[in-house]
N, C-alpha and C positions, 0 to 999 in steps of 0.2 A: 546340760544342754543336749538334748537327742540329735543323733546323725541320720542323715537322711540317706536310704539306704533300697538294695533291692529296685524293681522297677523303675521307681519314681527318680532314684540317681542314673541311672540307663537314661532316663528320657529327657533329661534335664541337659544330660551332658555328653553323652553320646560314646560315655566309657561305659566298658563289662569288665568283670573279671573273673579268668575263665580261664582254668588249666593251667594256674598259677602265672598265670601271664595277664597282663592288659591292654582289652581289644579295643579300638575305636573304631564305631560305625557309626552312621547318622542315616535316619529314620527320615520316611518323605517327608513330614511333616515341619523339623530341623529343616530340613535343606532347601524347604521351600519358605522358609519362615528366614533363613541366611540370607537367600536369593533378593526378597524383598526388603528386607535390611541394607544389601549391596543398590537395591537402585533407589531405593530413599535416599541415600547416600550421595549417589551421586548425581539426582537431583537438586539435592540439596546443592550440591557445588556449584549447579550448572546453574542455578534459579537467577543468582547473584548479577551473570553473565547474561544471561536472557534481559532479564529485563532492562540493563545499562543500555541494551543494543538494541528493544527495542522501538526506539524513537529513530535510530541509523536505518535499522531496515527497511523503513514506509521509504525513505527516500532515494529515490532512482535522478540522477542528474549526469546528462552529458554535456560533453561541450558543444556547441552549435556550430551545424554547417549550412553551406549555403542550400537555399531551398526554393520552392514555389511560392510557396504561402506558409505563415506564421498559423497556426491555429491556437486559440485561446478558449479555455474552457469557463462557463461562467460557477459560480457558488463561492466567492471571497467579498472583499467589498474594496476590492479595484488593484493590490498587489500582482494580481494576474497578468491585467489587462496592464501595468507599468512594464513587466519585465516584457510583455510583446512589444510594445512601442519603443523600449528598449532595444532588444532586438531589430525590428523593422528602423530603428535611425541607423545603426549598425551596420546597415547594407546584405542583412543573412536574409532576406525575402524579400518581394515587390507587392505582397500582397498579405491581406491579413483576412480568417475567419474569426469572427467572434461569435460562439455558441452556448445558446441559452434559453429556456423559453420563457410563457408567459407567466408574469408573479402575481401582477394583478391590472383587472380590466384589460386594457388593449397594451399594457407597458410590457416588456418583455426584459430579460437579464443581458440579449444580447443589443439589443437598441440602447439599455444606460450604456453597455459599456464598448457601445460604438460613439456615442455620445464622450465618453472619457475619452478615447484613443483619439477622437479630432481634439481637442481639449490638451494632449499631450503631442500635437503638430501632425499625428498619423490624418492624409488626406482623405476624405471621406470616399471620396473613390476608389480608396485603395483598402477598402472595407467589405468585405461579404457577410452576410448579417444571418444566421442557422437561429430560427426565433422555435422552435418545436420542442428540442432535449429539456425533458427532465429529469435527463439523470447523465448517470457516465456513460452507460452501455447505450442509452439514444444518443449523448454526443460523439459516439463512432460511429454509429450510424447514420444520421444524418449528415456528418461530416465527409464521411467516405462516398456520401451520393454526389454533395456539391463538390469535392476535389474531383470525382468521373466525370463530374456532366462537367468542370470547368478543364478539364485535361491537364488537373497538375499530378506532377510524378512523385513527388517529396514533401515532407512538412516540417517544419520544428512545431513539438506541439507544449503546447505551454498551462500549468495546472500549480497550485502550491504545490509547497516539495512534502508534506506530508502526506499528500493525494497522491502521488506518483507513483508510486509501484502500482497500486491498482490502478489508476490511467494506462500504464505498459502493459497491465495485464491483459486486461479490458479490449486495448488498441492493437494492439500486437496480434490476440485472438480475431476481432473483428478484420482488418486488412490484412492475414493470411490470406496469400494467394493472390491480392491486387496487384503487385508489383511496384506498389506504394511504397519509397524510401519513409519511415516516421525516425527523427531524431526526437527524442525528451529533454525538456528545458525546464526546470523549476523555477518557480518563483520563491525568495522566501517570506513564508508567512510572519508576522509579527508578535505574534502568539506561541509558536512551536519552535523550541528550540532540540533537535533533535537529540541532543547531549542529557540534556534535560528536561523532558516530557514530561514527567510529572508536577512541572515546576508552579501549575496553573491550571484550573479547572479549565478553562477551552483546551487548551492544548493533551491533557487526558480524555477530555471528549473525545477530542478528534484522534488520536491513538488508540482507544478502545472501538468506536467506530468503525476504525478504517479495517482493524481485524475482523471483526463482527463480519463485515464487507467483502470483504477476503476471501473469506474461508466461505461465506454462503456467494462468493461465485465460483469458489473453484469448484462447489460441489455439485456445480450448474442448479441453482436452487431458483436463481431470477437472472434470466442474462443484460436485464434492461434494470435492474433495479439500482437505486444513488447509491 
């Protein structure tokens, strides 16, 4: 069996021998080929851990304080608009936005689920109806004009809880500088179990989604887009 010898053992392994002694050096090539082997590595570790966590990270939940108005965000099919009327029996606001626009013809997302919220005892008069957003970044916007023009100072704002880090991102960016108190309130979705996200084709939707979302606003790509 031939030994491998000369050069080709230098390069291989980062030993000479040289003046009856032997030297170890490592060549760019080695120590950039080790370098990349160390963060393979330790990606490899960290993968495991990424991913477990993230279904936790989409969701931002605080506890509720007392406020002006409830805001509720529309795009579920009525988990939202429970956990507001939830709240609003609670006594944490006297008033509630529901924000949505039009799906089709003259019906809009926030008229259904101002239609739900009297349906779950919330009085219609204690309803303010935002029929334009279609999306997250218009429902800061348009939210934050009717909280100015109605002179409240505070909100619980209410979205599922897989939407919510982007709702804080989103809201937090947009009423910089209002003076606007927003506390964040989840609803939990039915679908999304944060532990286990992949448990269910909606709920990987909505996980892949909401990254996709993420990152193309933090890169300021669409400040208005869902």
């Amino acid at each position: 069996m031939s030994t491998v010898t000369g050069p080709v053992w230098i390069m291989m392994t980062g030993i000479c021998h040289r003046g009856g002694k032997y030297h170890y050096f490592m060549n760019t090539n080695t120590r950039r080929n080790r370098i990349l082997i160390l963060i393979a590595a330790v990606l490899g570790l960290l993968l495991p851990a990424v991913t477990l966590a993230a279904g936790h990270l989409l969701v931002y939940d605080e506890e509720p304080q007392p406020a002006d108005v409830i805001v509720i965000l529309a795009g579920d099919r009525g988990t939202r608009t429970e956990r507001g009327a939830e709240l609003f029996h609670a006594g944490y606001a006297p008033r509630i936005i529901v924000s949505g626009g039009q799906i089709y013809h003259t019906t809009t997302q926030a008229g259904l689920m101002c239609a739900h919220a009297v349906e779950l005892g919330v009085p219609a008069e204690a309803i303010i109806k935002e029929e334009r957003a279609d999306s997250t970044g218009e429902n800061a916007v348009f939210v934050r004009e009717l909280m100015e023009r109605h002179g409240f100072d505070s909100a619980l704002v209410v979205s599922s809880n897989y939407h919510m880090r982007r709702v804080k991102f989103i809201f937090d960016r947009e009423f910089r500088d209002s003076g606007i108190t927003l506390t964040y309130c989840a609803a939990a979705d039915p679908h999304f179990d944060p532990a286990r996200w992949w448990a269910n084709n909606k709920s990987i939707m909505y996980t892949f989604t909401e990254y996709v979302k993420l990152i193309g606003y933090a890169l300021g790509l669409d400040k208005r887009s869902s």
